[in-house]
N, C-alpha and C positions, 0 to 999 in steps of 0.2 A: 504494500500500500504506500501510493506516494502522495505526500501531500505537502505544497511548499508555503512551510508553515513554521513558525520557531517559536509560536506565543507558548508561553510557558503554561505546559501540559496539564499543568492543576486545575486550572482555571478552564479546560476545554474536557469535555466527557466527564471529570471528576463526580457527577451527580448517577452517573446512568451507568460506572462497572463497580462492579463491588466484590469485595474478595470470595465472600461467600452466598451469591446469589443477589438478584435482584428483587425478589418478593416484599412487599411492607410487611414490616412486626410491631402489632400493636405495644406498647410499652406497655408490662404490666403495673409500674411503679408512677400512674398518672393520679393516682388517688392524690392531693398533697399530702395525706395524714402520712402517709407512706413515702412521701420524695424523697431522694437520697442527698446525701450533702453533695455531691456533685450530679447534677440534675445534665442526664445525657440524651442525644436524638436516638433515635429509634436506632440505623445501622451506624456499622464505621464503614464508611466508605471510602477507597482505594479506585486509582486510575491505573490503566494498563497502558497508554500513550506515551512516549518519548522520544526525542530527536534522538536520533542518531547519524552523527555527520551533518548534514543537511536533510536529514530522511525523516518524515514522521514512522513511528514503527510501533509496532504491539509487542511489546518485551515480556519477558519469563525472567523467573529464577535459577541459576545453575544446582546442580546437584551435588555441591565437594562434599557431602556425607557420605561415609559410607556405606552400602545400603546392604546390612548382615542377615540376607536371607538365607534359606538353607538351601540355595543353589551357589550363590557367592560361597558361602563356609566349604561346600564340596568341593568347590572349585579351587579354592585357595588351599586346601589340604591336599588335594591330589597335585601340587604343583613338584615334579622334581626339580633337584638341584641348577639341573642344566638349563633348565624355565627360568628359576629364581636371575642364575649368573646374565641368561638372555634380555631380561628386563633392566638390572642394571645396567647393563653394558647399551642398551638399546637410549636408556637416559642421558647417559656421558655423551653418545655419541650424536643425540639429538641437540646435546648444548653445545658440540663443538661444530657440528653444522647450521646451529643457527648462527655463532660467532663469526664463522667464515664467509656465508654470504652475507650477513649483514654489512663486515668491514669490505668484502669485493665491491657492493652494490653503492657504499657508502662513498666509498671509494672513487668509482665513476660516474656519482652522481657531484663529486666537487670537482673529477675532472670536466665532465660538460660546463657545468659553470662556469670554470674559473677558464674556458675558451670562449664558450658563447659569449658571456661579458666580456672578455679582456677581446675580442674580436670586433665588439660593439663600439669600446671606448677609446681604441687604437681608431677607426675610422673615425670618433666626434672629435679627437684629440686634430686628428689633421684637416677637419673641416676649420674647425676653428683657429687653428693657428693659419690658413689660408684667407681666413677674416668670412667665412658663408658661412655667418650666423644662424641664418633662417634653414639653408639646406641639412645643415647639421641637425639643428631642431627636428626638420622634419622626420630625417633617417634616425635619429634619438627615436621619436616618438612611434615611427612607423614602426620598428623593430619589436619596442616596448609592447604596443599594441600586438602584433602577432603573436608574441612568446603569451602574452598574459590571454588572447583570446584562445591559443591550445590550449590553457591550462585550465580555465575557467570553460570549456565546451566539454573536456572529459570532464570533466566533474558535474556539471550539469545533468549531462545525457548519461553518461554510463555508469557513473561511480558517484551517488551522492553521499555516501560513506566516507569517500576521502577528503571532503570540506576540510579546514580547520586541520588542528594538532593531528586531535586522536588521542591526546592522554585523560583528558577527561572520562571518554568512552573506555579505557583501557583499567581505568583506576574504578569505573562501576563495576567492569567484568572481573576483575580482579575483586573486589569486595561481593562478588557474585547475583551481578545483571548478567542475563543473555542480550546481547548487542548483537542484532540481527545485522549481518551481512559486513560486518566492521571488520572482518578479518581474509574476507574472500582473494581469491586470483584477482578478479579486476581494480577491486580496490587497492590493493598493494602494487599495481601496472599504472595506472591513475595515478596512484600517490609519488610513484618514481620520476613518472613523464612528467608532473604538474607540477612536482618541486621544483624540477630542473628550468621550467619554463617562467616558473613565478620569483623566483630570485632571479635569474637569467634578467630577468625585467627591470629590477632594479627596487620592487617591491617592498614597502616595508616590513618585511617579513623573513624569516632565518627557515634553515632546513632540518635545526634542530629536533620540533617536534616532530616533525614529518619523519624523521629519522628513527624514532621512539616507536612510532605506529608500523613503521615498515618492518623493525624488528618483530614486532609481534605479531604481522601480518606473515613472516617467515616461522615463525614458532609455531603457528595456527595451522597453516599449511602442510608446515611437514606433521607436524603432531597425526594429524588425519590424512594423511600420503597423497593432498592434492586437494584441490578443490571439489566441491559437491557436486561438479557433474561427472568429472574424472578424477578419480581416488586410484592409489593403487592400492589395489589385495594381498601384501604381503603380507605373513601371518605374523609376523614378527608387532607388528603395528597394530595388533588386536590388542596387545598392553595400553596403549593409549588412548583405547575408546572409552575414555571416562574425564569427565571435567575437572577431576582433582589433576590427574598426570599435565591436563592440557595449561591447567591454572599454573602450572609450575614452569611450564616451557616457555610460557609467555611472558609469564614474571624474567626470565632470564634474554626475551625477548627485546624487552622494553631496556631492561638493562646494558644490553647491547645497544640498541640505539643510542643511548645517551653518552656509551664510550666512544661510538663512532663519531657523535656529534662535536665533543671537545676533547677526543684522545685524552679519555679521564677512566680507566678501569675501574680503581675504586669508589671515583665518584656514582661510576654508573651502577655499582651495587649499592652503595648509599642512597641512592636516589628512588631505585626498588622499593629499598626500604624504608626509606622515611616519606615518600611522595606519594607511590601509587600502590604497591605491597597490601593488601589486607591481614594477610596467613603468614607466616614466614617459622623459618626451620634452619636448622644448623647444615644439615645436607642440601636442601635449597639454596644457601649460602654460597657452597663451594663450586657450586655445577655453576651458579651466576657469576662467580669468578671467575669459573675457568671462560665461560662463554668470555668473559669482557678480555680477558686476556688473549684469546686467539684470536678478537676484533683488533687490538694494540698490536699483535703481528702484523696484519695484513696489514695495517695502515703504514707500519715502519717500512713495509717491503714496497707499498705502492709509493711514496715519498722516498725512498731510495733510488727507485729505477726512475722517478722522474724528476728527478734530482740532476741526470745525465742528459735532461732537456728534448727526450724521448717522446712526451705529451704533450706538444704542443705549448700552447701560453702555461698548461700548467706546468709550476715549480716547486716552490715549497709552500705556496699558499693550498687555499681551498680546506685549510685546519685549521682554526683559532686557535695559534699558538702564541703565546705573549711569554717569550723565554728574556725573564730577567735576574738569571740566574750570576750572571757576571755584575750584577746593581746592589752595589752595597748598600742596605736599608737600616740606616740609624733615626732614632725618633727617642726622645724624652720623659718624661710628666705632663712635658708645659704642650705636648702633641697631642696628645691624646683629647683635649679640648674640640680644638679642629678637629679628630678625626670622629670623636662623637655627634658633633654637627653633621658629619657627613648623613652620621647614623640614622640621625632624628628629622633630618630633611630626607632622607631615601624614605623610611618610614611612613613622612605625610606623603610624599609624591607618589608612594607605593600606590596606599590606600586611596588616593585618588584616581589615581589611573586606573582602579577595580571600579570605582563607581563611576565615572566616565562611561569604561568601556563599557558595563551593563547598562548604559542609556542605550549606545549606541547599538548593541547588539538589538536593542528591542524595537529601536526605529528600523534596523535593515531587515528585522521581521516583518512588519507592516509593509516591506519593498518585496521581498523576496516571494509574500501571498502571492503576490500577483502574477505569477508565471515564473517557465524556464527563461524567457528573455528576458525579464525583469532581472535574474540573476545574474544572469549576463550582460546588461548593459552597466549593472553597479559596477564590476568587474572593471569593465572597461571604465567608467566614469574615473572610478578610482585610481588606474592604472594614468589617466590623462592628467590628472591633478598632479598624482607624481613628480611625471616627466617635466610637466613645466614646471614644478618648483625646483626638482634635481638640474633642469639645463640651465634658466636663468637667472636661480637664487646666485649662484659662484659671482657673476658680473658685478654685484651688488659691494663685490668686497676688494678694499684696497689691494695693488701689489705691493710685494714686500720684497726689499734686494735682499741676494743672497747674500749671507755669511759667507766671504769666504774662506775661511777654512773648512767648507765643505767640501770646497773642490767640484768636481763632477758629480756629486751627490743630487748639487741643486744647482737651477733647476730640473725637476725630472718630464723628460717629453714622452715616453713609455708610457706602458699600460696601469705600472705601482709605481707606490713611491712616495717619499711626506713633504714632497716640494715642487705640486705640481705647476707647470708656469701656464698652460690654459691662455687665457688669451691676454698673459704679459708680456713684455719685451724679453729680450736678454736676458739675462741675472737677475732677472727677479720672478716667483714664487706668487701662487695665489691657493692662500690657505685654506678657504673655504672648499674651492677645488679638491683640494686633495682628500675632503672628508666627501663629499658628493660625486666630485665624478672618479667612485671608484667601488667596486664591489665592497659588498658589506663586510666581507672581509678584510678587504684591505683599510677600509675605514674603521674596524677595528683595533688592527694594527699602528694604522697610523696616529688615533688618538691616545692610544696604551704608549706612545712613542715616550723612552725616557731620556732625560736631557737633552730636552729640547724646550727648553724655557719659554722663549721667545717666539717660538713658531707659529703658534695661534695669538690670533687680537679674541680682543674678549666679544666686538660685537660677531666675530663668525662664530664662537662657539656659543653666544646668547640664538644665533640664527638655527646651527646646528639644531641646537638641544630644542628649541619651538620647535622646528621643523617634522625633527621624529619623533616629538610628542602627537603630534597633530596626526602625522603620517599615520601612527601605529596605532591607532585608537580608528580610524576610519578604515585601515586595510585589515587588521583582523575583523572576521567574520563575510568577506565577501566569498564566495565559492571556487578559492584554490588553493591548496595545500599551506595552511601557514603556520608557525611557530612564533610562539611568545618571546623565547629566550632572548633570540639576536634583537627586535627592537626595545626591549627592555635594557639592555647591555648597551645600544649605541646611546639611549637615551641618559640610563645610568651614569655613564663616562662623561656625557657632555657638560651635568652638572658637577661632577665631581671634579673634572679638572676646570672648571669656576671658580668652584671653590680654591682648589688648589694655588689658581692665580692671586684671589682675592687675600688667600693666608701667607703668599708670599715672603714677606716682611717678618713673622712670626714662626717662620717653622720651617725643615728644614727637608722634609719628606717631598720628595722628586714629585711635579704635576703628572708625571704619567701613572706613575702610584697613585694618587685620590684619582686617577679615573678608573683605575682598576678598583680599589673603594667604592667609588660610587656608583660603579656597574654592580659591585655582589649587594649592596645595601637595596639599591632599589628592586633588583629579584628579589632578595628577602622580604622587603618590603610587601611586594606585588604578590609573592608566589607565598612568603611563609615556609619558606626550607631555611634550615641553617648548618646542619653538619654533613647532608651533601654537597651542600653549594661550597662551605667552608672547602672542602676536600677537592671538589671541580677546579676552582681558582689555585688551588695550590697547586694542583697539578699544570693547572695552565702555565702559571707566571715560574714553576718551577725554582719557587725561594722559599724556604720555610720560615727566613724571616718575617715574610709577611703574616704569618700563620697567626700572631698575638691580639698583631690590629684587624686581621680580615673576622677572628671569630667577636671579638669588640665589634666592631662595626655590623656584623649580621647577627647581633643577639639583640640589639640597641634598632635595630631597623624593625625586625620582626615583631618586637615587645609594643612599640609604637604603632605599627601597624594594625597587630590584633584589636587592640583598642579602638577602632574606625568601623572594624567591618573583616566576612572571611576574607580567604587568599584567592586568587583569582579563578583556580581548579576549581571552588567550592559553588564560589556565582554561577560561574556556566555549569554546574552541574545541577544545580538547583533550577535555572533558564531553561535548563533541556529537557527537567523531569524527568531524570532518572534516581530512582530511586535508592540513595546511596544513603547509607548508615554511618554517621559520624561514629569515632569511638566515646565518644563524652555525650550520653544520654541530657536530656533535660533535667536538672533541677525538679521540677513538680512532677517527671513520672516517679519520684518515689513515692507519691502522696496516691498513686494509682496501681491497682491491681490489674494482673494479667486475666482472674476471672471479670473483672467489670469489662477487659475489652471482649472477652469470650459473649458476657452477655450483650454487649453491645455490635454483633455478629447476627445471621442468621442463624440455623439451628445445622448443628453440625452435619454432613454427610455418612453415612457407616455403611460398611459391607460385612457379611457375615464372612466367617475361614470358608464353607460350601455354600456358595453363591450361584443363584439361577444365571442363566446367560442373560436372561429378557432383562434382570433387576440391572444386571454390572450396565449393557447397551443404553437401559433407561435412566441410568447415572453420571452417564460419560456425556450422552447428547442432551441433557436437561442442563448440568452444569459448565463451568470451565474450570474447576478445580484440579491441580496435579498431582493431588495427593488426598490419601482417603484413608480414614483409621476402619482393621478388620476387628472385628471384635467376635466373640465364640461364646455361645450361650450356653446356661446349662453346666458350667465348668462346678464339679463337687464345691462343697465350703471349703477351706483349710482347716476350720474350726469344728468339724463335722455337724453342723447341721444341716436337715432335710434338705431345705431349699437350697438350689445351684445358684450363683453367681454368673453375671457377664462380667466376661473377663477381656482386656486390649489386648489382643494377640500383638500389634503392629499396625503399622504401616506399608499400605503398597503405591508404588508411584502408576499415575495418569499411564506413562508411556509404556510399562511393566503391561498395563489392562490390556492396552491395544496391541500389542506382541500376542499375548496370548488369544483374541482373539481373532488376530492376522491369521496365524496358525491352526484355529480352530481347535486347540487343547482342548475337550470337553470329555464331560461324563455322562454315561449316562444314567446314573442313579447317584443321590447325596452318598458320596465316602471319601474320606479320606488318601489319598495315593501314597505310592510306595516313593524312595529316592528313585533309581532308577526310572522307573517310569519317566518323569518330569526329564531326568537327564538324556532321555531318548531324541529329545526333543528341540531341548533347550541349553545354553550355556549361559554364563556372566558378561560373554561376550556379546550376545543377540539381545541380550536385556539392557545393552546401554545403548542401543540407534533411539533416534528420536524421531525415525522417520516414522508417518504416515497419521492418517485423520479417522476420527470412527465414522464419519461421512461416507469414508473411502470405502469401506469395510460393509462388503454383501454378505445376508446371514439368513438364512432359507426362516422355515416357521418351526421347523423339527430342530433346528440349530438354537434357535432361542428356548426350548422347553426343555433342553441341559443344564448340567451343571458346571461349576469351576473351580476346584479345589485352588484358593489360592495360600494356602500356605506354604509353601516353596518358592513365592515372590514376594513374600511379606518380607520386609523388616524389623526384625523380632524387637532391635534394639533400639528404637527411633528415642530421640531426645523428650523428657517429657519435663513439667514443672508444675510446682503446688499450684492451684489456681490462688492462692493469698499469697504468691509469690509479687516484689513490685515489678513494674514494666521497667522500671532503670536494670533492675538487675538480668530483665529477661534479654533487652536489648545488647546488651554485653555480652551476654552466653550467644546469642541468637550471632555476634556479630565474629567474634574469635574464633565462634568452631566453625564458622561457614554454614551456616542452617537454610533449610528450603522452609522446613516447616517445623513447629516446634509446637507440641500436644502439649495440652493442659487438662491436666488429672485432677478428680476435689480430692477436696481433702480428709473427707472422709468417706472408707469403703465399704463394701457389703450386698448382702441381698436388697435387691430393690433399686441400688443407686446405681445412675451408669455409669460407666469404667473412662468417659472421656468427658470431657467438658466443652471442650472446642479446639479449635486450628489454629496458631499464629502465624505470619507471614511476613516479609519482608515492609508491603505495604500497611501492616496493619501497626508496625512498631515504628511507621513514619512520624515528628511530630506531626504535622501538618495535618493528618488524617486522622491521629486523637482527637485534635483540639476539636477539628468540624465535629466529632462525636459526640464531645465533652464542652460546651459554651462555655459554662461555669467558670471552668479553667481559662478560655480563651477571655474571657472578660476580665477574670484576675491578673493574667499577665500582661494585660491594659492600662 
C-alpha cells in the first residue's frame, strides 16, 4: 500500500484499529458509585500505520522470542555436533561477508563521488577563471539537476524505502518493528545509485546514513540468501530463518556502515550500541567487531591502491579523515571556559535544529500528499536553491593574497585544496570558495584545516555556517538518500571555528581544533550520543589528546540539549509512527496496572490444545491478532478436588495456524498426537516462513468438521505477568527481552477462574495509546 503521506500516523486510522478487535464494550464501571480513581474509555486503542522511508505501510511485531514448543525442543535436541559447529561457523562467516561488501561497496560509492564531483568542479573551476560566469552557472546547475533528478526518480518510482537515513527504521527493527520492504534488493540498488547521485550534487546531505542502511540492507539479504522473489535454498541458511539470528546480523550490519562511513571500527560498534542496539550480548559484540574490522581492511587496501592515482580524481579523499596526529594539543584551566561554551552553544543549536527540522518535515508532508511529482519537483526545487547559493555565495567574499611561505600551496586551481583562487587574480585565494566549491568532503577537511589562523574572515565563515544551516534543514526529508551526520558536522565546525577566532586572544587551542569541537558538540547536541561519537572523533583526528576536551564538550552539549527536547532519531521516529519503546517508561505508569490495561482491551481470544478446524478458520478471519493463548480444560486440581481447572497451556503464533492449515494437519477425531507424527510433517524450520494469508487458504466442508491438535506449536513457555503487576515494570521486561506479546495471568487461581486475563502488545505499552485510554491521567499531566 502506497500512500504519499508523512502526517504523523497517530493522528490518521488511530480511532478505527485496535489491538484487540474492533467491537464497543460497554464499560461496566459507568455507575459513579462504582468509578474508579482513574476513570478510562471503553478500548485502548492502537494504530497499525507507519512511514517507512517514504512509504505508508501496515507494520507487525518481530518474533526475537523464542518460541519453546515441543517441535523446537525436538529439534534443538536432535541437533548433532557437526549442526551445532555448522551454525556457528555459518554466523562468523555471515559477519565477515557482510564487512566485506559493505567496505567494497562503500568503497566505490566514495570513488564515484569523489570523480563525478571532482569532474564537475574541474570544469566550473575553468569556466570561471575564463570569466563565463553564466555558462558555468548553467553547467553547475544543469549537472546538479541531472545527478539529483536520478536520484530522486529511483526513489520515487521504485524504492520509497530508501528516502532518508534509514536509521531511524533500522533502530524500530532492531527494538523489534517489522519494516516492510526496508531491507529488500531494490532498496539497497536505490540506496547505492541515489547516494552517489545526491552528494554527486552537491547536496546538503552526507553518505553516512545511507551507509548504515546499506549495511543492513547487506545483512538482511544475505541472512535470507536473496531477496523475496529469488532466495537461495541452501540448507545451510535454514539456521537463519528466524528474526533473533537476523536481528543480530543487522545489528553488525549497521555497525559496518558506520565504520565504512568514518573508518571508525570501534566507533561503529559503539554506535550499535549506544544509538540503534535494542538486545545486545557479549558474542554479538565480537562478531560486530570482527565485521567492522574486515570493513577497516578493505578500506586500507582501497586507499592504498588509489593512492598510486589508479582511480581516477580519487586519492586519498572520499574518507573523512582529519589526521592531526602530528598537532600538539596543549590547553589549560583558563580553556576549558571557551571550550564549555562550545558545549553549551552546540547544545542550544542542537536542540534547535531538532525543532526546526520537525517543522519542516511536517510542511514537506502536506507537499509530498500531493503526488509522485510533487516529490519530485521538491527534489529539484531544493537541488536549484543549492546550486545558486553554492555558485554565487563565493563572489560575495573578498580575495585574500597568498602567504607566501606557502609556496605552491596557494593558490590552489585543482579540484582540492584550502586556497582556492576561483575567480581571483594571481596570489590570491578566495576563502569562501574553498569551503563551497568543493565536495563535502573536502570542505570538511578544509575547515578541520590546522594552522591556519588567518585563512578564513569571519564574514565567510558567518556565511558558511547560515548557509548549511539553512541548507540542511530544507534538504533532509526530500526523496533521496540522505544523512544527518555530514551536515551537522559542516554546520558544527563552522561555529566552532567562530568561536575559535573570536577566543583568539584568550587561548591557545588551534581554530581547527574548536571546529572539530564544534562539529562532535553539535551531533551530541542534535543526535544525543556521547561515547560513540567520543570514540568516532578520536579515531578521526587520530590524537588522544583531544580525548579530555572532546568527552567535556559532548557530555556539556548533550546535558543541554536533553533539556529542550529528544534527539533527532527520537522526533522522526515519533513523525513516522513507528512504534518504538523508549527504555525509560513514564513516571505515572507506575501508578497503573497491566490488569487495568487488560481491562481496558476487548475480551481476550482463546483456543482450546484440540481445536475444530471451523473454530481456528473463524478466529484467524474474524480477527488480526498474531498470537493466541491455548488453554486445556478439565486439567485435575493439584489440590485434588472434584472439579478440573482450565489450565494456559501456551501460546501459538498467527503464522504457526496458517502452516498448519496450508498443510492440512488434521484429525479426524478430538486426541491428542504422538511426536512423530507432527514430525512427519513439520520442522522449526517450516514454522518460521511468514509467508501466506488465511484468505489464500481453500478448505472443502469435510476439512473444517476436523480437528487440530495444536500442542506441538504451542509455546509452553511464553512470558507471562501478575495482572497487579505496574505497566512501568511490564514495559521494561516487554522491552529487554524482545516481547511480541506478553500474557497477563490474575492473581488469583483455581476452579472457576480463567487461566489468562489478556494480551499485551507493543502498541498497547505505547504512552500515547494509555493516555487516549486513560483521560484522567492525560488531564493530570496537563
Amino acid at each position: 500500500m502506497e500512500e504519499n503521506s508523512m502526517a504523523n500516523t497517530e493522528e490518521t486510522a488511530a480511532t478505527t484499529q485496535m489491538e484487540q478487535g474492533d467491537e464497543d464494550v460497554l464499560d461496566p464501571e459507568s455507575n459513579p458509585l462504582h468509578e474508579p480513581l482513574l476513570k478510562r474509555s471503553p478500548t485502548l486503542t492502537a494504530n497499525h500505520l507507519a512511514m517507512v522511508g517514504a512509504k505508508v505501510s501496515h507494520i507487525e511485531s518481530l518474533d526475537y522470542e523464542i518460541i519453546e514448543s515441543d517441535l523446537f525442543k525436538h529439534d534443538w535436541r536432535s541437533r548433532s555436533n557437526a549442526e551445532v559447529l555448522q551454525y556457528i561457523f555459518l554466523k562468523w562467516t555471515m559477519a565477515f561477508l557482510v564487512g566485506l561488501l559493505t567496505g567494497v561497496i562503500a568503497s566505490l560509492i566514495n570513488l564515484a563521488i569523489e570523480n563525478i564531483a571532482g569532474m564537475k568542479m574541474l570544469l566550473i573551476v575553468r569556466l570561471v577563471r575564463e570569466k563565463r560566469y553564466m555558462t558555468g552557472f548553467a553547467y553547475f546547475t544543469g549537472i546538479n539537476l541531472a545527478l539529483t533528478t536520478v536520484a530522486a526518480a529511483l526513489c520515487v518510482v521504485f524504492a520509497p524505502t530508501a528516502a532518508g537515513p534509514g536509521i531511524p527504521e533500522i533502530k524500530a527493527y532492531l527494538n523489534g518493528v517489522n519494516t516492510p520492504n526496508m531491507f529488500g534488493a531494490s532498496t539497497l540498488i536505490v540506496k547505492i545509485i541515489g547516494s552517489i547521485g545526491a552528494v554527486s550534487a552537491g547536496l546538503d546531505l552526507g553518505k553516512e546514513g545511507p551507509l548504515v542502511h546499506i549495511g543492513a540492507c547487506l545483512a538482511s539479504l544475505l541472512s535470507q540468501g536473496g531477496s523475496d522473489k529469488y532466495q537461495l535454498k541452501w540448507r545451510w541458511l535454514r539456521y537463519y530463518k528466524n528474526d533473533r539470528d537476523r536481528r543480530d546480523l543487522i545489528t553488525s550490519g549497521a555497525s559496518s556502515g558506520v565504520c565504512a562511513a568514518f573508518r571508525s571500527p570501534i566507533g561503529g560498534v559503539l554506535f550499535a550500541l549506544e544509538e540503534v542496539a535494542t538486545w545486545w550480548r557479549s558474542a554479538l559484540l565480537w562478531r560486530t567487531f570482527f565485521s567492522t574490522a574486515v570493513v577497516v581492511v578493505v578500506l586500507r587496501g582501497f586507499m592504498e591502491a588509489c593512492n598510486s592515482g589508479k582511480c581516477g580524481l580519487f586519492g586519498r579523499g572520499g574518507l573523512i579523515l582529519f589526521d592531526v596526529s602530528d598537532v600538539t594539543v596543549t590547553y589549560h584551566a583558563n580553556d576549558l571556559i571557551p571550550v564549555a561554551l562550545v558545549g553549551i552553544i552546540g547544545g542550544v543549536l542542537g536542540s534547535l535544529y531538532n525543532h526546526l527540522l520537525h517543522k519542516v518535515l511536517r510542511l514537506y508532508n502536506m507537499i509530498n500528499e500531493k503526488g509522485r511529482m510533487a516529490k519530485l519537483l521538491l527534489s529539484l526545487s531544493v537541488c536549484i536553491l543549492t546550486s545558486v547559493c553554492l555558485y554565487f555565495l563565493p563572489f560575495l567574499a573578498p580575495c585574500t593574497p597568498c602567504d607566501p611561505s606557502l609556496g605552491a600551496a596557494c593558490p590552489t586551481t585543482g579540484r582540492s585544496g584550502n586556497f582556492k583562487q576561483f575567480n581571483c587574480p594571481n596570489g590570491y585565494y578566495n576563502d569562501l570558495a574553498s569551503l563551497l566549491h568543493a565536495t563535502n568532503d573536502d570542505a570538511v577537511r578544509n575547515i578541520f584545516s590546522t594552522s591556519t589562523p588567518t585563512e578564513f574572515h569571519v564574514i565567510s565563515l558567518l556565511i558558511f555556517f547560515m548557509l548549511y544551516w539553512v541548507l540542511g534543514l530544507f534538504t533532509f526529508g526530500i526523496a533521496v538518500p540522505s544523512g544527518l551526520f555530514l551536515p551537522i558536522i559542516l554546520i558544527g565546525s563552522g561555529y566552532g571555528r567562530l568561536i575559535g577566532l573570536a577566543m583568539k586572544p584568550y587561548t591557545k587551542i588551534d581554530q581547527g581544533l574548536y571546529a572539530v569541537l564544534g562539529a562532535a558538540a553539535l551531533m551530541s547536541g542534535s543526535m544525543r550520543m556521547t561515547v560513540s561519537l567520543c570514540v568516532i572523533f578520536l579515531e578521526l583526528t587520530n590524537n588522544l589528546l583531544l580525548l579530555p576536551i572532546t568527552m567535556f564538550v559532548l557530555l556539556i552539549a548533550k546535558t543541554v540539549g536533553d533539556a529542550f527536547n529528544p534527539s533527532i532519531y527520537e522526533i522522526i521516529l515519533d513523525l513516522k509512527g513507528l512504534p518504538f519503546l523508549e527504555p525509560n517508561p513514564e513516571p505515572w505508569m507506575r501508578n497503573l496496572s497491566v490488569g487495568e490495561l487488560a481491562a481496558a482491551k476487548p475480551n481476550v481470544v482463546s483456543l482450546q490444545v484440540i481445536e475444530k478446524v471451523s473454530r481456528v478458520v473463524e478466529v484467524l478471519r474474524s480477527t488480526s491478532h498474531n498470537g493466541f493463548p491455548v488453554v486445556e480444560q478439565g486439567v485435575p486440581s493439584p489440590i485434588g478436588r472434584p472439579l478440573g481447572v482450565t489450565e494456559l497451556h501456551g501460546l501459538v503464533l498467527r503464522s504457526h495456524l496458517i502452516q498448519v492449515l496450508r498443510k492440512k494437519w488434521f484429525l479426524k477425531e478430538r486426541r491428542r498426537t504422538e511426536g512423530w507424527e507432527v514430525r512427519e510433517m513439520f520442522t522449526s524450520v517450516d514454522l518460521a516462513q511468514r509467508e501466506g494469508r488465511i484468505e489464500e487458504i481453500e478448505l472443502t466442508g469435510d476439512d473444517m468438521e476436523m480437528y487440530i491438535d495444536l500442542h506441538p506449536f504451542t509455546n509452553t513457555t511464553p512470558y507471562t505477568v501478575v495482572e497487579s503487576m505496574s505497566v512501568a515494570k511490564a514495559v521494561v521486561l516487554f522491552r529487554q527481552v524482545g516481547l511480541r506479546h506478553l500474557l497477563i495471568i490474575p492473581k488469583y487461581q483455581g476452579a472457576g477462574i480463567t487461566p489468562i486475563v489478556g494480551i499485551l502488545t507493543r502498541q498497547d505499552l505505547r504512552a500515547h495509546n494509555i493516555l487516549g485510554a486513560f483521560p484522567r491521567i492525560a488531564k493530570k499531566k496537563r
